[in-house]
N, C-alpha and C positions, 0 to 999 in steps of 0.2 A: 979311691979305694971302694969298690962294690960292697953292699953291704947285703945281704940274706936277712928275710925275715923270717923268723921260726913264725911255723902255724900255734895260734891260738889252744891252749886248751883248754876246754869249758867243764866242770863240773858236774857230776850227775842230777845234783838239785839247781842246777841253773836252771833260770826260764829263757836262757838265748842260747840252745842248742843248736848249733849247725843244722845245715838242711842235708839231709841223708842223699849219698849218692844213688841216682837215678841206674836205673835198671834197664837196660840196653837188652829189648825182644831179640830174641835167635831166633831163624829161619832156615829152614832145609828145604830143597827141591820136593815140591809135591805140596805143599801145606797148602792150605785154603785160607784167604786174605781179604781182609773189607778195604778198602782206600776211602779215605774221607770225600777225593777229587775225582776218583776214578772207578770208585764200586769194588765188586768183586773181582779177584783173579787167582791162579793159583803161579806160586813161585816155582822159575823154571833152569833158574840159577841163582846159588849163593855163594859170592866171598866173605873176605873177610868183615869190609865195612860196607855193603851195598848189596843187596837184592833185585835179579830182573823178576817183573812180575806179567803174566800174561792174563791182559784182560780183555780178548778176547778182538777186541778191532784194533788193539796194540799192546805193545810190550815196552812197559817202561822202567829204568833200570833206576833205583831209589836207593839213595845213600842213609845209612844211620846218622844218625840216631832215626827212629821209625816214627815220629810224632801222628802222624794223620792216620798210623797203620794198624791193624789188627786183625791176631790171628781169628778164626772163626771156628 
């Protein structure tokens, strides 16, 4: 028989608060982008969970989460 585990609830005066959900960057075509790997580009398509970005001697298509990424 499978069993479910209910999530945890912590207290407001606890000192082992969960770690707060990370913030997933939006991007629209046009914006201006730094790449950790690959410098600047500006984004030249957006889905849902991936970005192509054009940097200039390539275009390369980057899935979210955006860790290396940043708008400019």
């Amino acid at each position: 028989m499978p069993t479910s585990r209910a999530r945890r609830r912590h207290l407001a005066s606890s000192p082992f608060q969960p770690d707060p959900e990370p913030v997933i960057q939006q991007y629209a075509c046009g914006d201006l982008v730094n790449h950790d790997a690959y410098g600047v580009g500006r984004v030249i398509g957006a889905e849902a969970a991936a970005v192509t970005v054009d940097f200039g001697t390539q275009k390369v298509r980057i899935t979210s989460p955006f860790h290396r990424m940043a708008m400019l």
